[in-house]
N, C-alpha and C positions, 0 to 999 in steps of 0.2 A: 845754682839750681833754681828753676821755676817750679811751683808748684799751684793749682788749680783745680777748686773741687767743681763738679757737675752734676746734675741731675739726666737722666737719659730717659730723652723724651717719648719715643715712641717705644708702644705694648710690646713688641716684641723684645725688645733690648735687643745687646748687640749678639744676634743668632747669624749663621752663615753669610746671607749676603752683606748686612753691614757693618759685621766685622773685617770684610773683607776691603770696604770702603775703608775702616779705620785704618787699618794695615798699609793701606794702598798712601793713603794720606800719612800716614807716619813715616814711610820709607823716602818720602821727599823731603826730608829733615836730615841734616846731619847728626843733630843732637843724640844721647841715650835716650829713649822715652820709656817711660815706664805707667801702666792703670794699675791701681790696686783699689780691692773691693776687700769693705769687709778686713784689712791688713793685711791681704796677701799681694804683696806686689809680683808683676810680671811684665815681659818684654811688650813693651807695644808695637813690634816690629813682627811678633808670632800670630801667629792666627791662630794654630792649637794654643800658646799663651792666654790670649783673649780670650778663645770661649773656654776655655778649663775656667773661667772665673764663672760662667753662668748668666753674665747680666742681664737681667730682664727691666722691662720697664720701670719706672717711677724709683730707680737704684741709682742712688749718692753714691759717686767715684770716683775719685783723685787723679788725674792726669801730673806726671812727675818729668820733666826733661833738664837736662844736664850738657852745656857744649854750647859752638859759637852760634843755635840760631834758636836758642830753647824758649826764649819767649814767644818766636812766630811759634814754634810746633806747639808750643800748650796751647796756643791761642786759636791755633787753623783748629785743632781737635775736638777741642770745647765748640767751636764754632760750626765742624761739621756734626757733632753730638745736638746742638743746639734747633741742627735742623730737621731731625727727625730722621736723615736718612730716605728722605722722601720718602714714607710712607703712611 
């Protein structure tokens, strides 16, 4: 198991459209991935998952994967987290 904490850079956090990125970016992983906010973990692969957690801007969040590619998928995550999601 990988695990990696983030900070999520842009105001809005992850609302509709880029949770929808993250999701999009998670399903090209083999791995289990899992964000947990706050201790509540959830599938990174849901999009009702992700936003049931709320995350808004300037929110510390654990990215968790499990399986044969979990360090690329924490890594691409944190990295498309990193970029703001263009916005």
């Amino acid at each position: 198991m990988y695990v990696k904490e983030v900070l999520v850079q842009n105001k809005a956090g992850l609302h509709a459209r880029p949770a929808t990125f993250f999701i999009q970016k998670a399903n090209e992983y083999k791995s289990s991935i899992w964000v947990e906010k706050d201790e509540r973990k959830v599938n990174a692969k849901s999009l009702l998952g992700v936003l049931s957690l709320g995350i808004i801007g300037g929110t510390n969040v654990k990215i968790f994967a499990d399986g044969p590619d979990e360090t690329d998928a924490v890594e691409g995550l944190v990295d498309l987290i990193n970029t703001g999601f263009a916005e």
